[in-house]
N, C-alpha and C positions, 0 to 999 in steps of 0.2 A: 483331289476333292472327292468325297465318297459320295457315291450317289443313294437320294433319299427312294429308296424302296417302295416304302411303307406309303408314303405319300402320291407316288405313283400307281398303286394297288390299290388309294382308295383308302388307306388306315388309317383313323385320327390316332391312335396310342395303341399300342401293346405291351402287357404285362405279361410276366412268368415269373410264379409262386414258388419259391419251396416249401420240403414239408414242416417246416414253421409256418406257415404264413405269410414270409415276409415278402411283399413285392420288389421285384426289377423291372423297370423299363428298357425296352426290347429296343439295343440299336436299331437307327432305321433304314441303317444301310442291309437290314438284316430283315428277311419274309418271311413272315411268323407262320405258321404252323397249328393247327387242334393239338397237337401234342408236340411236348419238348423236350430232348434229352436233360437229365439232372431238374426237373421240374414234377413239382406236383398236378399244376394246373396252369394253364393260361388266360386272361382275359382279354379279348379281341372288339376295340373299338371300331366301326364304319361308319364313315359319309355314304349311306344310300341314294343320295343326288351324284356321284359318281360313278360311272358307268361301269369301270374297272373293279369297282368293290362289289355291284351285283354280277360280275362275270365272275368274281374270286368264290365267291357264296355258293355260289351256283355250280361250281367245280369240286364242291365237299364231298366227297361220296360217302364220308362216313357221319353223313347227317341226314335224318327223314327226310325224303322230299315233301311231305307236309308242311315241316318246319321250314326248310329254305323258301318254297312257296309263300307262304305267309311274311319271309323276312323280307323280301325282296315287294312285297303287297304294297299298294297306296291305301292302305286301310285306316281307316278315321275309328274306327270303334276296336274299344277293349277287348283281347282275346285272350286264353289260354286253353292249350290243349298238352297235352303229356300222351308217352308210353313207358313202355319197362325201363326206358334207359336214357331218356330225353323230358324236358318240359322247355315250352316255347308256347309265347305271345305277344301281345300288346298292350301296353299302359302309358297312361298318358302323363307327362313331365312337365311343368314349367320353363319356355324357353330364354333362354339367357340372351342376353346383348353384351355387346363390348365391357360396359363397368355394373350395370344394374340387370331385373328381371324385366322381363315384358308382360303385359297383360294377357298375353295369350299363349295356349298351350299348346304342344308337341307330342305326337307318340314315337315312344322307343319302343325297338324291338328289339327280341332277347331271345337267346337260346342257352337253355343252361343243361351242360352234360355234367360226367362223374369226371371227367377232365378238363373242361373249358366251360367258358362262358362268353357269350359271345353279341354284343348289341350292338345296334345301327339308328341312327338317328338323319333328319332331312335336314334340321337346325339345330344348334348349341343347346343345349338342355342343361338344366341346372343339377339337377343331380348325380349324373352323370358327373360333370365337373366337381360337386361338392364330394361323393366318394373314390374321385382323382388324388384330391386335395389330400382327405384323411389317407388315403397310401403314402402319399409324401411326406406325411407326418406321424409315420409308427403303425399306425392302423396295421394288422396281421386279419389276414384272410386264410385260415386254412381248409376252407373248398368252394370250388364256385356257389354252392347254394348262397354259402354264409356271407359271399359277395354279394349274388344277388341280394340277397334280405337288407343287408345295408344300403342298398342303392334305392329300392322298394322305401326303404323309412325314411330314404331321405326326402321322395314325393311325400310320404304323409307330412315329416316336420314342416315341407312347405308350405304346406296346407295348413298346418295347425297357427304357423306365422300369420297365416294370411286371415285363418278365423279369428285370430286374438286382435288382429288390427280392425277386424268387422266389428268385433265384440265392445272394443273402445268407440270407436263410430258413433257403435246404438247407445250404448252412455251418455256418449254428449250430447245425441239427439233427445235420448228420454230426459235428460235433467234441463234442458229448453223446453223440451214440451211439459214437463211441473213446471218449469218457473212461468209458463205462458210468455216463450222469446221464440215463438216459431217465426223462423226468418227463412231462408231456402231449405229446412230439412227435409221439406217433404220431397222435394229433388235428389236430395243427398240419400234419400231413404230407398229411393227408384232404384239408385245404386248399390246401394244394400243388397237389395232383394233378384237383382239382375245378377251382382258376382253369387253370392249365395246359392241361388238357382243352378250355377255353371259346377259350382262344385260339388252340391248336391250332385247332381248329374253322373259327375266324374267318378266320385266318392263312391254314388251305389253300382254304378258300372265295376265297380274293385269290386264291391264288398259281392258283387251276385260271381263274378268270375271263382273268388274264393270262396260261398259258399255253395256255388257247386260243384267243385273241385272236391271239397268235404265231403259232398252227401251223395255225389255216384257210385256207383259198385266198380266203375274201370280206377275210380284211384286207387283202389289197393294194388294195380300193376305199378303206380309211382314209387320212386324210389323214398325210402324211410326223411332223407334228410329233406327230399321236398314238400312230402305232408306235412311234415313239424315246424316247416318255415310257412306255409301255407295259413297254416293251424296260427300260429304269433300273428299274422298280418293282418289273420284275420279280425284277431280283436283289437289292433290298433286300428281299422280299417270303420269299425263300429263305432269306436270311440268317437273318431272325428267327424263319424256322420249323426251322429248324434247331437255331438255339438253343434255342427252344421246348422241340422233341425231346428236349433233350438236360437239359435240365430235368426234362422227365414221367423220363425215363429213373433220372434218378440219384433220384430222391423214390420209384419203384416199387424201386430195390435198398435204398432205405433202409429203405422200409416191409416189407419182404421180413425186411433183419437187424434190424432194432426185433422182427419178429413171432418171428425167432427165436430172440432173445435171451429174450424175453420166454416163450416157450416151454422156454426151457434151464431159468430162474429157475423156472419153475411145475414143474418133471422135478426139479431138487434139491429143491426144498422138499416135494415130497411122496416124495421116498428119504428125506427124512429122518425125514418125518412115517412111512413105512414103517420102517426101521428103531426108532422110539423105540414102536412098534404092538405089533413083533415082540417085544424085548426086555423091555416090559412084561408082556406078552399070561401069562407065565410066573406072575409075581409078580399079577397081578389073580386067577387063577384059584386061588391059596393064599386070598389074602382073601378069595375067593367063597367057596371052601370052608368056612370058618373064618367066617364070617359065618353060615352055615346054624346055624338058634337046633334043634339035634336033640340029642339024649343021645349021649354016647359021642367027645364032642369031643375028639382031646387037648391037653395042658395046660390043662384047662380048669379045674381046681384049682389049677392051679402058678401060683407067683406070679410065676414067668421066662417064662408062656405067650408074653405079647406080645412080650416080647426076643426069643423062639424062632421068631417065627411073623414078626418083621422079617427074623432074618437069614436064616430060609430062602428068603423071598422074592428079598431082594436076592440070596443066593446061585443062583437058578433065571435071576437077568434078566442076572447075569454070566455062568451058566455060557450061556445062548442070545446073549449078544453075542462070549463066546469062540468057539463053534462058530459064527457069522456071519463072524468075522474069519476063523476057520481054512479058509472056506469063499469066501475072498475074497468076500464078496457085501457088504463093508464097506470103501470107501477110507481 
């Protein structure tokens, strides 16, 4: 039985390109390498929760110590940094679960040379898997950039999935709020505006890494193919934060008229609970009076008292709802 290497080192997958593009997956009885005989380029997956794959990193000598630093990092926030012959950071992924995605996110780390590329992950991340997938179905890579970039657009298509499902959300919540059927939206909207927020977040953390990647005077030391993959992300990168925007935007005017509707609804119901207060207020104070157990009541021998002591009631709660109306203080 061959023994599994790779899995012992620490590797989720390894690839080796030629110069078509085409991938192979790297037996794993076999320990991959930055560079491979008859290969163009390699891509090297890590479990960074393995101890063995931060000793393999860390033994690269033909990688910045900047870059393995950072790869081997517990860092939660977005980075990129380059030199003449390397670019290496942080971005964050949606992490996968066994058949579906999780609510919560992940950072991969990436190092991409003129010969490999090279990422590491704590959790299953979806992208990662989803430009597995496209290798195993034809997909041609002919250099680690133009891997990375596919891996890159596969966080934003996630994103854009997840906007489009927000964007339906606020639909059905705005055509409840025209129809006046607000039932829990304004809960549902909380949630709107909480994931929205997160991607916001995410989204301009990309877009500030690439656009000052752009606008430094050291990217001119980056290599050609990584400003022009930079340069493309960056306007997908816009795009979605835009949308984004435009998202948070319409879920804060929704939750604005849900609060004010809901504020109209609580203003009539209590004019009216004022009004039925008012009108009453007349008619309780006969029966208060008429309730007192004292000598000298009247009709308290008459056998028409209580007919007498109804109609004057009703007659005090009409004549204060006539003088309401006459007082327009009644629509």
């Amino acid at each position: 039985m061959l023994r599994d290497l790779q899995s012992e080192a620490g590797f989720v997958w390894a690839y080796r390109f030629d110069g078509e593009g085409k991938a192979e997956l790297m037996p794993r009885d076999i320990m991959p390498g930055l560079a491979e005989e008859n290969a163009s380029f390699v891509w090297l997956h890590l479990d960074l929760v393995h101890s063995r794959a931060k000793q393999w990193i860390a033994g690269c000598s033909g990688l910045p110590p900047d870059a393995l630093a950072l790869f081997v990092a517990q860092d939660e926030h977005q980075r990129l940094f380059h030199n003449a012959e390397f670019a290496w950071g942080i971005t964050f992924d949606q992490i996968r679960e066994v058949d579906s995605l999780a609510d919560d996110t992940g950072m991969l780390h990436w190092i991409v040379g003129e010969r490999v590329l090279i990422t590491g992950r704590r959790a299953a991340l979806q992208a990662t898997r989803l430009t597995r997938d496209a290798l195993e179905t034809g997909f041609r890579a002919t250099s680690p950039v133009m891997l990375f970039e596919r891996l890159i657009e596969y966080v934003i298509e996630d994103v854009a999935e997840d906007v489009m499902r927000l964007t339906d959300d606020t639909d059905s919540i705005e055509d409840h709020v025209i129809d006046d059927r607000i039932g829990n939206d304004a809960r549902r909207l909380g949630q709107i505006r909480r994931r929205t927020v997160k991607l916001h977040r995410q989204l301009n953390g990309l877009h500030q890494l690439f656009r000052r990647f752009a606008d430094t005077a050291s990217a001119r030391m980056a290599p050609e193919t990584v400003k022009s993959a930079a340069s493309r992300l960056l306007g997908r990168v816009d795009t979605m934060l835009t949308d984004v925007q435009i998202v948070q935007q319409r879920a804060r005017l929704l939750q604005d008229e849900i609060a004010a509707r809901l504020t109209a609804q609580t203003n009539r119901q209590l004019y009216v609970l004022s009004i039925l207060t008012a009108t009453l207020m007349p008619a309780t104070l006969v029966t208060g009076l008429f309730g007192v157990n004292t000598k000298g009541l009247p009709f308290l021998e008459n056998e028409w008292g209580f007919v007498y002591v109804v109609i004057f009631s009703l007659t005090a709660a009409l004549g204060v709802y006539w003088l309401l109306r006459r007082r327009d203080m009644i629509n």
